[in-house]
C-alpha positions as CSV (number, residue, x, y, z in Angstrom):
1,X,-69.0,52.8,94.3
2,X,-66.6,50.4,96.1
3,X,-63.9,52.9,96.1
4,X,-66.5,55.0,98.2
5,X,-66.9,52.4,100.7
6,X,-69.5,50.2,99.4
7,X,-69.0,46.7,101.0
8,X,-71.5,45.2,98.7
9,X,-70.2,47.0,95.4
10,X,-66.5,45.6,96.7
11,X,-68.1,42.4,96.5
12,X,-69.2,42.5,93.5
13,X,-65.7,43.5,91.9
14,X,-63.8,41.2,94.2
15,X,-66.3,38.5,92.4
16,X,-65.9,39.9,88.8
17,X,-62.1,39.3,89.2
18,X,-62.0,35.7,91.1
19,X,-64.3,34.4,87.7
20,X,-63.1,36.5,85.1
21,X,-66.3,38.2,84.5
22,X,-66.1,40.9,82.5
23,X,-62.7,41.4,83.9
24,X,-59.2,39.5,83.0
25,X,-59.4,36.9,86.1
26,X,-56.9,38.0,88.7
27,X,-56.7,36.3,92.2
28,X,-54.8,39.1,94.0
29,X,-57.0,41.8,93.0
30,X,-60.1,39.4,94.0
31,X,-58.5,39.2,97.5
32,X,-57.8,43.0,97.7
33,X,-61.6,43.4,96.9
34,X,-63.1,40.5,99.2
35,X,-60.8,42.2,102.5
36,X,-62.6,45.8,101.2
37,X,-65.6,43.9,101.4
38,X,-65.1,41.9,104.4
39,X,-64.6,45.4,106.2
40,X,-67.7,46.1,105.7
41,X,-68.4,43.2,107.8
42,X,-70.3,40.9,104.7
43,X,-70.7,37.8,105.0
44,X,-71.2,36.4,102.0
45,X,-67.4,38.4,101.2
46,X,-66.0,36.6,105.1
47,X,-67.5,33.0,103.2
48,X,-65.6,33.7,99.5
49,X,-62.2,35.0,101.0
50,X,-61.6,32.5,103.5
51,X,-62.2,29.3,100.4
52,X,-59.4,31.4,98.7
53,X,-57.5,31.5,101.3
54,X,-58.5,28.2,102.4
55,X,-57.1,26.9,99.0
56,X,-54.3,29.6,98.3
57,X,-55.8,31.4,95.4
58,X,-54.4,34.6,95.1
59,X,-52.5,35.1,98.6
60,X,-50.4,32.9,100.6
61,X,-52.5,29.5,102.3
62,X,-53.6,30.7,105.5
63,X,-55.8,28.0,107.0
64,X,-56.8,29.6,110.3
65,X,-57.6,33.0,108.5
66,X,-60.0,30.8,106.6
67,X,-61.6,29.4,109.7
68,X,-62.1,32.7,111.5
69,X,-63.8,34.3,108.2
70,X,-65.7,31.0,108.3
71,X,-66.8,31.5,111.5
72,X,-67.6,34.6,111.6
73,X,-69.8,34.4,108.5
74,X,-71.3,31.1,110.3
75,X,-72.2,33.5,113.2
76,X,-74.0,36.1,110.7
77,X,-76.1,33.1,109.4
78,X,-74.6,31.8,106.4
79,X,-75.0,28.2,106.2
80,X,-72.7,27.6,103.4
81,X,-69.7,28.5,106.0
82,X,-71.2,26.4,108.5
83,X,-71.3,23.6,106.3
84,X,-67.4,24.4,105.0
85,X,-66.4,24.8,109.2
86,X,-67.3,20.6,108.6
87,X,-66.2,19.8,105.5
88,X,-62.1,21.6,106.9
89,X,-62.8,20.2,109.9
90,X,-63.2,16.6,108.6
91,X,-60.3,17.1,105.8
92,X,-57.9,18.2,108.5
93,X,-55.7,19.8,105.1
94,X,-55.9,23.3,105.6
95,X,-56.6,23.1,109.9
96,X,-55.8,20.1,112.0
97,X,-58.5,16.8,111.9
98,X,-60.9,17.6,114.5
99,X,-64.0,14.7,113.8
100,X,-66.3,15.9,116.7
101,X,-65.9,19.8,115.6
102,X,-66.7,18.5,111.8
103,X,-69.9,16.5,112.9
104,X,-70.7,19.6,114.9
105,X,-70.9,22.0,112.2
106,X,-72.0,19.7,110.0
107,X,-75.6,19.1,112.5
108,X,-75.7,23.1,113.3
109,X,-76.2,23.7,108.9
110,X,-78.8,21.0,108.8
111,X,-80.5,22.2,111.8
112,X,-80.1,26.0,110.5
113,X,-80.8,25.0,107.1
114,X,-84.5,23.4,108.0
115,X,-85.3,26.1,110.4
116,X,-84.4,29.1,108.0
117,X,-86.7,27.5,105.5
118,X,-89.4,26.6,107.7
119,X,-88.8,23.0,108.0
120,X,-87.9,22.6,104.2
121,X,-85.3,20.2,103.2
122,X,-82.9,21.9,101.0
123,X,-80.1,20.4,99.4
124,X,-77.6,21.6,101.6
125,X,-79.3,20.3,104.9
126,X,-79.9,16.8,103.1
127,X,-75.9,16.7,102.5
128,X,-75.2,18.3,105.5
129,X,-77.2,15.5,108.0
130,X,-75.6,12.9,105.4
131,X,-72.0,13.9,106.1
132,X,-73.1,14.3,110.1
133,X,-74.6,10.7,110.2
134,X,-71.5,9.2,108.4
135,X,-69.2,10.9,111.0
136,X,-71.1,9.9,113.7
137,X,-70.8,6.3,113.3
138,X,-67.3,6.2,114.0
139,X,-67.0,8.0,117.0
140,X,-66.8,7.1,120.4
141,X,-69.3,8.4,123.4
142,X,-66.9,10.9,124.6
143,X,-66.5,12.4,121.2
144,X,-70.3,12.3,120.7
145,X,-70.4,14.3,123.5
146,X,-67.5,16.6,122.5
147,X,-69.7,16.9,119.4
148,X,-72.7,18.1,121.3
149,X,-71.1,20.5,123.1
150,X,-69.4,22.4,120.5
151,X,-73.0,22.1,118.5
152,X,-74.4,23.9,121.6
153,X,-72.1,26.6,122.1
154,X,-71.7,27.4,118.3
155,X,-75.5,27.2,117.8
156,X,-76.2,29.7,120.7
157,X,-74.0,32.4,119.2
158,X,-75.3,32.3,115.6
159,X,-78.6,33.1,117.7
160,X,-77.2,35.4,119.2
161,X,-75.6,37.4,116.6
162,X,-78.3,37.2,114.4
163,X,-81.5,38.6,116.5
164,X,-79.3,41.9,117.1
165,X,-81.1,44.7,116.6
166,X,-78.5,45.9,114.3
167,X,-80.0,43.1,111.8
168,X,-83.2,44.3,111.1
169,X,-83.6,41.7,107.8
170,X,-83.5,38.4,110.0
171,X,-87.1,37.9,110.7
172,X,-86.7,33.8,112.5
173,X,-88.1,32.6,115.6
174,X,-86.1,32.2,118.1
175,X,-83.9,29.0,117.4
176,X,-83.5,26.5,120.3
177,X,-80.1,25.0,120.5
178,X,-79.2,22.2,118.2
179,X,-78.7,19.0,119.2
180,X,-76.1,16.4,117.5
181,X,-79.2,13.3,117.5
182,X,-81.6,15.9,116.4
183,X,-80.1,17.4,113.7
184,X,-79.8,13.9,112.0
185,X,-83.1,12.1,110.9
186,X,-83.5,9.3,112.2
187,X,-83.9,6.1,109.9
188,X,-86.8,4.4,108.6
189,X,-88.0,1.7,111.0
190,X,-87.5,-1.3,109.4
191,X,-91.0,-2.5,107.1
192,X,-90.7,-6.3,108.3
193,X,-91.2,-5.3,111.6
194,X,-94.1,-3.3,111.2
195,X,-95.6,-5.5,108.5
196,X,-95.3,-7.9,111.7
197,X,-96.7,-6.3,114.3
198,X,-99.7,-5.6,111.8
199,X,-100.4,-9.0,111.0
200,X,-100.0,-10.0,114.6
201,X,-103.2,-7.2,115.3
202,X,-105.0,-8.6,112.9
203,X,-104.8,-12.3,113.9
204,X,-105.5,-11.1,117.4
């Protein structure tokens, strides 16, 4: 079936060699199978070639390769490269350092994340507003704002791309744009203060 032009069944071979499933493991024939795949414009195949090349495996390290597959795949809605766009942003090994564009990518999965599941917390947008709020601490106002911007932009055109007619199977509202503060919940007030300002009613 893949040699027939299934995208998916490329996929799945591409998969069967990275882990050695079923098949001795071979990292060049995995990359061979994940660019069929990729073709077929899959994103899940866009997210699982560019950590290979990301990290070598298979072909030579090609760290903006990795990024545009990332990004593209972002742009279809997968979270999980959203979430590696911030991870390579904030290593700076495989692309240069770029803080503000990490803490960006890092707020548009948690965002994505909660409104894709309907305000659930999943795992990946609990880690994903954990690394943001760590990043953000350090950064100065013009990077905070750096941040937003990028958030913006990025966020518009993963809402864009995915309420195309050409993809029936994405059934979301429409997703306003994400902001850097918002994607990161705020923290508890603190329960001395409140305890506080309760007493202070009831003495009144």
């Amino acid at each position: 079936a893949a040699q027939s032009g299934s995208a998916q069944s490329a996929f799945n071979v591409a998969v069967m060699y990275e882990r050695g499933f079923m098949l001795e493991r071979n990292f060049t024939k995995a990359i061979e199978w994940y660019r069929r795949a990729v073709e077929g414009d899959l994103a899940i195949a866009k997210h699982n070639l560019a950590l290979m090349l990301r990290d070598g495996k298979g072909a030579a390290r090609s760290g903006q390769e990795a990024l545009d597959l990332l990004q593209s795949a972002a742009r279809q809605g997968m979270a999980a490269s959203m979430f590696s766009l911030g991870d390579m942003y904030e290593r700076g090994d495989a692309v240069p350092k770029d803080v503000p564009k990490s803490l960006a990518w890092f707020a548009i999965a948690a965002e994505f994340e909660r409104q894709a599941n309907r305000g659930a917390e999943t795992a990946l947008a609990k880690t994903s507003a954990t690394r943001a709020l760590a990043l953000q601490r350090g950064l100065t106002l013009e990077d905070l704002q750096t941040a937003e911007e990028v958030g913006q932009e990025e966020f518009r055109r993963i809402v864009e791309t995915m309420q195309r007619p050409a993809n029936p199977k994405v059934r979301l509202t429409p997703l306003p744009p994400v902001t850097v503060a918002a994607a990161i919940p705020p923290p508890a007030p603190p329960r001395t203060g409140s305890d506080r300002s309760t007493a202070a009613h009831s003495t009144d």
